[in-house]
Every structure is written in C-alpha cells, then in structure tokens.
C-alpha positions in Angstrom: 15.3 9.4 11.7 12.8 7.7 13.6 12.4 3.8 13.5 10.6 2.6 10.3 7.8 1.3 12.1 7.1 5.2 13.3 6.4 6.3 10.0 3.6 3.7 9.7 -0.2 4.7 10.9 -1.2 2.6 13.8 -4.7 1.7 11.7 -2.4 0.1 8.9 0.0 -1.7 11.6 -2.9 -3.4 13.2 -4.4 -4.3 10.0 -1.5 -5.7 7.9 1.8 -7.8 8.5 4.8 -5.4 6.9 8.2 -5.8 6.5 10.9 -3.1 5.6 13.5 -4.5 2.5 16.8 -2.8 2.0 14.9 0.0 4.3 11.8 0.7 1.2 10.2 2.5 3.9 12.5 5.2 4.9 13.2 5.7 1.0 10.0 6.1 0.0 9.1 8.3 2.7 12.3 10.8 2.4 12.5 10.9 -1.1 8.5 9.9 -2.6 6.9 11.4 0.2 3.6 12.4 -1.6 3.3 8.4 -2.6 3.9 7.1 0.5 1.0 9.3 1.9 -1.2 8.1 -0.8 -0.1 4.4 -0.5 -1.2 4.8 3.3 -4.2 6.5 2.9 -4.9 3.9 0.1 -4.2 0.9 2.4 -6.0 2.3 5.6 -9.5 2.2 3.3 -9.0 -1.0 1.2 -10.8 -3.8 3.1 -11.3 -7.7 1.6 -13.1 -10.0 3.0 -12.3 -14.2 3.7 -15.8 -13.9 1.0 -13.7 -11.7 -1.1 -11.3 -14.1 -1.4 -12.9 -17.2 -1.9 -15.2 -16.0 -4.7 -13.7 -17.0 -8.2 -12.8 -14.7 -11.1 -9.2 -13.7 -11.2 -9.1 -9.9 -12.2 -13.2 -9.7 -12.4 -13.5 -10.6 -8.1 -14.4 -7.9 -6.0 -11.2 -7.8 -5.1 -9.4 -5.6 -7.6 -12.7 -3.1 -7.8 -12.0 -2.7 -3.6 -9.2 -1.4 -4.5 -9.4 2.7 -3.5 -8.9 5.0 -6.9 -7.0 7.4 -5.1 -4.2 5.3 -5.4 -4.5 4.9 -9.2 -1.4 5.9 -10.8 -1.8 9.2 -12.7 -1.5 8.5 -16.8 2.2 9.4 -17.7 3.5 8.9 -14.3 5.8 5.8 -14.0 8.1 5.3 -10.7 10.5 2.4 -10.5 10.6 0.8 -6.7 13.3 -2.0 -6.3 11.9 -4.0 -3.0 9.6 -1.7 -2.0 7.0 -4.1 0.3 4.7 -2.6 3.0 
C-alpha cells in the first residue's frame, strides 16, 4: 500500500494541514472508498475566507452554507468513524 499521503490529491495537500490517526486514511480508503472520494471531492471545492470567519452567527455564517451538498449524508445512511481526521 502506498504511503498515506499518496492517497491524498495534491489540491487538498496544498490547501489543508492533515494528519493520519490510528491510520483513518488507509481505512477509509480500503474499506469506505466511495466516501473517501466524496470527502475529497467535497474538500477540494469548499473555500472560506479570513471574512468568512470573522463574520458572527454561529450555524447562520456563510460558513456552513460553503459547505459543498455533495457531501451531504444521504437520509438513512449513518457510518461510525473512530479518529477519522483529514
């Protein structure tokens, strides 16, 4: 198996800081591999901005609503992840 930091897009490297507990990568990506294309592809387009964060409103900021909808969990579908952090 290739080094974690293989399975990760370049775009999402450069953009975020990630860590790899109790190897959450490599188990997501071997045995959820459909999520872990989603969680990339959901990742590469969200986008906040230092404005983002500064602006007040807890759940109602920008923020949450940046958040890309194809990573919305489908209704039903629950998935238990212990230390899964990208």
């Amino acid at each position: 198996m290739e080094h974690w930091t293989e399975l990760i897009p370049e775009d999402i490297k450069e953009k975020y800081e990630l860590h790899n507990y109790n190897s959450a990568v490599e188990i997501l990506f071997q045995a959820y591999p459909e999520h872990f294309h989603n969680i990339m592809d959901a990742l590469s387009q969200f986008s906040i901005s230092i404005q983002d964060i500064l602006q007040s409103g807890g759940n109602e900021s920008a923020i949450p609503k940046k958040w890309p909808l194809s990573y919305t969990p489908r209704v039903g579908e629950k998935l238990r992840f212990s230390a899964i952090c990208l």
